[in-house]
C-alpha positions as CSV (number, residue, x, y, z in Angstrom):
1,X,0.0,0.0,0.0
2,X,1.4,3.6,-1.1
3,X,1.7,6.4,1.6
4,X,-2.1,7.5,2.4
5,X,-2.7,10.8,4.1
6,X,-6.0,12.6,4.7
7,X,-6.8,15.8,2.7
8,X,-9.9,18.2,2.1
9,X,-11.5,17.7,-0.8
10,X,-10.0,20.0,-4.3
11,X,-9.9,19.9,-7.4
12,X,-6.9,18.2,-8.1
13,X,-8.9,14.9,-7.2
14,X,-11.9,15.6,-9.2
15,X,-11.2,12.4,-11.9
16,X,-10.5,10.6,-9.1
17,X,-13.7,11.3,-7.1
18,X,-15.4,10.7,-10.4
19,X,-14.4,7.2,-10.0
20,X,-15.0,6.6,-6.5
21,X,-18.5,7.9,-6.6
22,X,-19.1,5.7,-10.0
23,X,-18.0,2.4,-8.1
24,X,-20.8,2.8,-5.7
25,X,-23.5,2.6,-8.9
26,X,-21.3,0.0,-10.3
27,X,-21.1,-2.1,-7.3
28,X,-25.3,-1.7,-6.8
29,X,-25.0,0.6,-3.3
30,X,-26.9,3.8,-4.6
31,X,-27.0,5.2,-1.3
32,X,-23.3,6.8,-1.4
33,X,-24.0,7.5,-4.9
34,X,-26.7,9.6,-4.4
35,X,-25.0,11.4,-1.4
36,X,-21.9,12.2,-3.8
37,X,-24.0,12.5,-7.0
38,X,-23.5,16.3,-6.8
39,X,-20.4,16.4,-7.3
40,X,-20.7,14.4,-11.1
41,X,-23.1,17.7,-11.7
42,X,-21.0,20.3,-10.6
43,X,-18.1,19.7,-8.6
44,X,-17.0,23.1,-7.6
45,X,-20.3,23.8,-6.1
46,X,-19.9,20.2,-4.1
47,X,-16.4,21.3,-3.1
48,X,-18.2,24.7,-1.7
49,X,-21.3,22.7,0.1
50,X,-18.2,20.7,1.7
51,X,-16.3,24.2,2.8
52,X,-19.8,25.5,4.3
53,X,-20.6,22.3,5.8
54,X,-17.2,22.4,7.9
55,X,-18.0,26.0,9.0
56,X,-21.6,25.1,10.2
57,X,-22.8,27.6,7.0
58,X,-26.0,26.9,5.7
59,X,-26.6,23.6,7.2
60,X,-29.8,21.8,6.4
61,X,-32.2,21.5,9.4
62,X,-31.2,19.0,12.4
63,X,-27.3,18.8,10.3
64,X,-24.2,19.4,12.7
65,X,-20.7,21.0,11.1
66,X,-18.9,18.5,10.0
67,X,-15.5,18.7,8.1
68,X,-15.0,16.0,5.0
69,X,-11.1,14.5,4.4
70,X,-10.7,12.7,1.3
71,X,-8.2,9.3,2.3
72,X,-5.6,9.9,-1.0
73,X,-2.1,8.8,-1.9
74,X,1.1,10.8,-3.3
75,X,-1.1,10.1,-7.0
76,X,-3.9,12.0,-6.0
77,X,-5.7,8.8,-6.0
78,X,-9.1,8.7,-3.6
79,X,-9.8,5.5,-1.6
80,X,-12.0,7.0,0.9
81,X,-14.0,10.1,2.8
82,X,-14.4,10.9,6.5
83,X,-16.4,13.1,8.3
84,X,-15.1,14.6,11.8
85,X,-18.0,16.6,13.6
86,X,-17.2,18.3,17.4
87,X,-20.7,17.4,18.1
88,X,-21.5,13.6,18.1
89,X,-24.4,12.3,16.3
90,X,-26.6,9.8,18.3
91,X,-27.2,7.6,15.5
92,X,-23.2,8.7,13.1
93,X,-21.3,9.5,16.3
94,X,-18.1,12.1,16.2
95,X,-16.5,10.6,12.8
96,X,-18.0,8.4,9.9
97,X,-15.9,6.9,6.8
98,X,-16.7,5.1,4.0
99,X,-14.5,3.4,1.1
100,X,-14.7,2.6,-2.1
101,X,-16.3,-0.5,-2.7
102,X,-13.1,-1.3,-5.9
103,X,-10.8,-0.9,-2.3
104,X,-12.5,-2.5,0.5
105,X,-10.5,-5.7,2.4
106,X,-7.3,-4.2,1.5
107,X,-6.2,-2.5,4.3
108,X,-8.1,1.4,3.5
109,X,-10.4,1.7,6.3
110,X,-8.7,0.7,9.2
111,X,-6.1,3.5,7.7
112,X,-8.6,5.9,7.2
113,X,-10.2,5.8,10.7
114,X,-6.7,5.7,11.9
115,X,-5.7,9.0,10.7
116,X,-9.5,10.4,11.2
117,X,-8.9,9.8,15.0
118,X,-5.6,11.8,14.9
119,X,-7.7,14.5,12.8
120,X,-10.4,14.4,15.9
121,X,-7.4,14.9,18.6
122,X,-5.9,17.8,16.1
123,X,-9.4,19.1,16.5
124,X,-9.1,19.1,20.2
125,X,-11.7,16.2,20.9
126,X,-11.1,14.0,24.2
127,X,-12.9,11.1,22.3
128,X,-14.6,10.0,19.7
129,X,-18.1,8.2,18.9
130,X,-17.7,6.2,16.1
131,X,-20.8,3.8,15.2
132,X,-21.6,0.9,12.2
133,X,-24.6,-1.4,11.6
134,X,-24.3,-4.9,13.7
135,X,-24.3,-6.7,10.1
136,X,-21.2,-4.8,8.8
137,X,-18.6,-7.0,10.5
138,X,-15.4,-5.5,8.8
139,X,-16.3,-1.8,10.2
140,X,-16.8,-3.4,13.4
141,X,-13.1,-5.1,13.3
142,X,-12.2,-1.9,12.0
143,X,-13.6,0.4,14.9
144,X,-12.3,-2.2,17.5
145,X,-8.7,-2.6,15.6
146,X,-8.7,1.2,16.7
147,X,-9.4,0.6,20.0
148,X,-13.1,1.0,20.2
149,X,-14.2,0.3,22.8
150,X,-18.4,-0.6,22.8
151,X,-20.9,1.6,24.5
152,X,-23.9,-0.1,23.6
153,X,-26.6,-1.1,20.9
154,X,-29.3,0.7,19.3
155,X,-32.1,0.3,17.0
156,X,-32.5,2.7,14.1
157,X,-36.0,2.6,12.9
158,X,-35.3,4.4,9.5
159,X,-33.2,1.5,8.3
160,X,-34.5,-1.0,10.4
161,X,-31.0,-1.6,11.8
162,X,-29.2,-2.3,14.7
163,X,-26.3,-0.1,15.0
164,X,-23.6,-0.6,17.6
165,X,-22.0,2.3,19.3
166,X,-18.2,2.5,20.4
167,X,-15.7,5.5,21.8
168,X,-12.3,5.6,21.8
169,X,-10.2,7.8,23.6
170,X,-7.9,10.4,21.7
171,X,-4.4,11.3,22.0
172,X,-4.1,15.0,20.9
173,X,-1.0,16.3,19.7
174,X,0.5,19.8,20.0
């Protein structure tokens, strides 16, 4: 695996995002294809939702600020995207992640929460809440590979779900 870093989302990964957000529809998960579809459509406007969203601008109703890192190598290739909020969501928690379905098993989420829990602490966060449904056993490795450590269980009706709820304690950096 090349050297991965975090990075906010520009323009200089726009063919790259592209392809991440076209291997959810290929792989038959429209849900994360919808929530990036905007950016196929106009991607400097996405990139600008993104920058608001992170400054708690304009945010839809019942939405928290969140701030969006794009997991990418020295390429400019993207493999993932996190989202850190200061305010935990009861059902999302303090930071959510997703990766590309063409990169999954390989290694690119337990990076990706790894260097979105040293994001949180840079952020000044004690902890962090970091939640997955019960069914999705390789977030759940992931999440407890990173020393999560499991708060309890709960049911989301929306999705009809159980989602399991974990923190883990931060180490922030000066």
């Amino acid at each position: 695996m090349t050297k991965l870093f975090l990075d906010q989302p520009k323009i200089k990964y726009q063919q790259s995002f592209f392809k991440y957000i076209e291997s959810y529809l290929t792989d038959g998960e429209p849900f994360y294809y919808k929530k990036y579809r905007l950016a196929l459509d106009n991607f400097d406007q996405y990139i600008n939702i993104l920058e608001k969203e992170s400054l708690g601008i304009d945010l839809p109703k019942g939405w928290l600020a969140q701030s969006t890192f794009w997991l990418v190598d020295d390429k400019s290739n993207v493999f993932g995207v996190t989202r850190i909020r200061r305010q935990a969501l009861e059902f999302g928690g303090n930071i959510g992640y997703d990766i590309s379905p063409s990169y999954r098993n390989k290694g690119y989420g337990s990076s990706i929460l790894k260097l979105a829990l040293i994001k949180a602490g840079e952020m000044n966060l004690g902890k962090a809440i970091v939640t997955c449904e019960a069914e999705n056993i390789a977030s759940k490795k992931i999440i407890e590979k990173n020393q999560g450590k499991f708060i309890k269980s709960l049911y989301l009706e929306e999705t009809k779900s159980q989602i399991l709820k974990y923190e883990i304690n931060l180490k922030v950096t000066d």
